[in-house]
C-alpha positions in Angstrom: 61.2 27.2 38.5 61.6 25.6 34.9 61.9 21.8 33.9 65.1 20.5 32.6 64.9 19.3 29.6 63.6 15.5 29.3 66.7 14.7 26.8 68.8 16.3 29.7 67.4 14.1 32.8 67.7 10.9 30.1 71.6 11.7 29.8 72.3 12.5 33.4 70.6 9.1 34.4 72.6 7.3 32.1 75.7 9.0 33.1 74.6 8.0 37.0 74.1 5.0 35.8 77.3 4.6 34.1 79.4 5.8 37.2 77.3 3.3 39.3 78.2 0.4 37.5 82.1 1.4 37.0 82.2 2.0 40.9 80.9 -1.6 42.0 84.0 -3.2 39.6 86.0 -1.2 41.3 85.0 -2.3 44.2 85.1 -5.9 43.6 88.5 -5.5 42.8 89.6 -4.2 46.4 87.1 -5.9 48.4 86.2 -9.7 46.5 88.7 -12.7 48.0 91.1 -13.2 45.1 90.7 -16.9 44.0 94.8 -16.8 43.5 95.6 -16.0 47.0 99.1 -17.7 48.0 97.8 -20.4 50.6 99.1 -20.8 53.9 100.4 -23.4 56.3 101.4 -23.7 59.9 105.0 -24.6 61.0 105.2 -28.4 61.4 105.5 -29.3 65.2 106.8 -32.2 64.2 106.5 -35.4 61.7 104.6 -38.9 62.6 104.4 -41.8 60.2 102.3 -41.8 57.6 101.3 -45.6 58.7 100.2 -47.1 62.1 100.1 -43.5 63.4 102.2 -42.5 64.9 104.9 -44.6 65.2 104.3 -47.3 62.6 102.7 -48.8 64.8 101.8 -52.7 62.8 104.3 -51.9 60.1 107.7 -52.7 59.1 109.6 -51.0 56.4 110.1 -53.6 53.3 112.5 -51.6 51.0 114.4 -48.2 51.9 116.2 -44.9 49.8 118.6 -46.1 47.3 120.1 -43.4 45.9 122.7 -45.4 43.6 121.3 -48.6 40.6 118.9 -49.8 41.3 117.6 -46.6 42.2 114.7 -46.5 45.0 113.7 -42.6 46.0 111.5 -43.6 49.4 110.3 -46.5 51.3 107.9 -48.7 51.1 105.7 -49.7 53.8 104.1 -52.6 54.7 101.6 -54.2 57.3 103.3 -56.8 59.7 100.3 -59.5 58.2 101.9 -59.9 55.0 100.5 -60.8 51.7 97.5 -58.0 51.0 97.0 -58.3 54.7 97.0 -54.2 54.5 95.4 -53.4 51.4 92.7 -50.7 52.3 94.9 -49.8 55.3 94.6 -45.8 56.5 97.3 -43.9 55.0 97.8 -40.7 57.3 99.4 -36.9 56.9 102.9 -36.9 58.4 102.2 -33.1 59.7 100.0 -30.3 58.8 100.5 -29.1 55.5 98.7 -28.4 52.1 97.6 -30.7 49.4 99.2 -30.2 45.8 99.3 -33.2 43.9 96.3 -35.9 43.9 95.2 -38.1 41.1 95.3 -41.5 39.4 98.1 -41.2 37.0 98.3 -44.7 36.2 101.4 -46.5 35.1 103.2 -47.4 37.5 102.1 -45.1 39.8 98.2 -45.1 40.4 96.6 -43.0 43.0 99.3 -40.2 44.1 98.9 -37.9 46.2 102.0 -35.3 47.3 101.6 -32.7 50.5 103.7 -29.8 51.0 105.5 -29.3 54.7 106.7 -26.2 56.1 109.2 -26.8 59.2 111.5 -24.6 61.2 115.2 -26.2 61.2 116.5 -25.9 64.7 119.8 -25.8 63.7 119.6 -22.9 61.2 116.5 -21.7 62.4 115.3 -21.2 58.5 111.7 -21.8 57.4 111.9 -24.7 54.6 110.2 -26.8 52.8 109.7 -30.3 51.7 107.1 -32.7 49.5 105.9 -36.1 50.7 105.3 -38.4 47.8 102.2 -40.9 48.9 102.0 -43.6 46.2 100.0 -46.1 44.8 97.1 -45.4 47.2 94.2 -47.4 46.9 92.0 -44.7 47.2 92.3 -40.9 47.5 90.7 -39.0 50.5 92.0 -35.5 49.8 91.9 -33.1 47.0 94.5 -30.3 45.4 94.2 -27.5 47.4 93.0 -28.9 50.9 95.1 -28.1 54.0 95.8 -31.0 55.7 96.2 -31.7 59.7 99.1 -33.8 61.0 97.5 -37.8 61.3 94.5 -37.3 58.9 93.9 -39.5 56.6 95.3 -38.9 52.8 93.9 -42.4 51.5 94.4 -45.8 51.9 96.9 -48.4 50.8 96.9 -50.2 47.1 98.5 -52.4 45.1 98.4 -49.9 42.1 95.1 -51.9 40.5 96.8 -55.3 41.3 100.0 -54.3 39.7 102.2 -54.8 43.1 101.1 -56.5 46.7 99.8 -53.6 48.7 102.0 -51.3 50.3 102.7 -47.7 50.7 105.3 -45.6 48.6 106.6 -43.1 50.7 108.9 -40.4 49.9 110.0 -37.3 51.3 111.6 -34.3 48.6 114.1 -32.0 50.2 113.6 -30.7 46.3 110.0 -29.2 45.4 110.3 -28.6 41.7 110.7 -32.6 41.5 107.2 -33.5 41.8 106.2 -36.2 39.2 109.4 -36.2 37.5 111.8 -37.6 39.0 114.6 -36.5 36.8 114.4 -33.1 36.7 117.1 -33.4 40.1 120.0 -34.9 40.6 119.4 -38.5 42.9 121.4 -37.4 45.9 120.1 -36.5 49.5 120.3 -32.8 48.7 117.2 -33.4 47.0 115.7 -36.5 48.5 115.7 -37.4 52.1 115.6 -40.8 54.0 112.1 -40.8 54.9 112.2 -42.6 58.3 115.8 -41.0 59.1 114.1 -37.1 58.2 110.8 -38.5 60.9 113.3 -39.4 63.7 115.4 -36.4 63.4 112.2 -33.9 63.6 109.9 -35.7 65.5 109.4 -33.2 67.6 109.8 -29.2 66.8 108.4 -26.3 68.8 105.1 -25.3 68.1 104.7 -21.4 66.1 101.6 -20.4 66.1 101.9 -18.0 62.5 101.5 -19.3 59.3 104.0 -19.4 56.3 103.0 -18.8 52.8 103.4 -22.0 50.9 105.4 -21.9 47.2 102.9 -22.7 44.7 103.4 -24.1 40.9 107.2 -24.9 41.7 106.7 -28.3 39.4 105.2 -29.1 35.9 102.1 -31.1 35.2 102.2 -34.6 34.9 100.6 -36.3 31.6 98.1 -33.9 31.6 97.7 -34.0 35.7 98.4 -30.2 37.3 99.3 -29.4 40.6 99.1 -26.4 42.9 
């Protein structure tokens, strides 16, 4: 039986070659993890404090939400030893949830880190949504993009590099296109909440064991600083 031609068997190797190639991208496309997945996030069964978990235990609320001038958006926490007494002090998760916001911003701010919640409301039954703010951390121990469990630690409390006496700013967002700008929503409790008022009334939820997928890029960056 005759020989193809050598020209022939060059061109039908690079043709198989060809397909080969365009078959594996193909591939990758249906069978690689896509690095812009939507994350996901267990219900909440609940919300602790973020200090002296979990009841505050040590701690004593300084300065609450003030809606109205002077304007205060959270609380800020301090430990029952006064002075710096708490500096370095574990600063905890209030629930599970995902990290989307953690960096020194500096300013008045510091060390911020912010973790999205997912919660079922028992009296609508809705799936929603809020943002704890965790300010002026001494140091970080999380990073954008790390799901969180409820109680582990987020960082430790500061004094913002010796601009305040160490304590933890604490807020909680019912609004999560706020982020780091603060007036981007209207200062009402729509879009805030009364941190220690929002803990007491969902202390406790029923556990769901499915995850929600979390909203992502809902806020702008923040001098240069990006979030999920």
């Amino acid at each position: 039986m005759p020989h193809a031609p050598k020209h022939m068997c060059l061109r039908i190797l690079s043709t198989t070659r060809k397909l080969l190639i365009a078959s594996i991208a193909i591939s990758s496309l249906f069978f690689l993890p896509s690095a812009h997945a939507a994350p996901k996030i267990p219900l909440a069964d609940g919300f602790d404090y973020p200090v002296g978990k979990p009841d505050a235990s040590g701690y004593y609320k300084a300065r609450g939400l003030r809606l109205r001038s002077p304007q205060h958006f959270g609380e800020d926490w301090n430990g029952r030893g006064g002075g710096n007494t708490d500096l370095g002090d574990p600063v905890y998760s209030i629930a599970d949830g995902i990290v989307t916001f953690a960096h020194n911003v500096r300013q008045g701010w510091g060390n911020v880190v912010l973790v999205r919640y997912a919660y079922r409301d028992p009296a609508s039954g809705k799936v929603k949504f809020i943002d704890a703010l965790y300010g002026h951390l001494d140091k970080i121990s999380v990073k954008v993009g790390q799901s969180l469990k409820r109680g582990q630690q987020v960082g430790t409390i500061g004094t913002n590099f010796g601009m305040y006496p160490a304590h933890l700013h604490f807020e909680i967002r019912y609004n999560i296109n706020i982020g780091m700008h603060r007036s981007v929503a209207p200062a009402d409790l729509t879009n805030w909440a009364d941190p220690t008022q929002f803990i007491v009334k969902y202390r406790r939820l029923n556990r769901e064991w499915g995850k929600v997928t979390v909203p992502t890029g809902t806020y702008k960056e923040y001098q240069g600083f990006k979030g999920l």
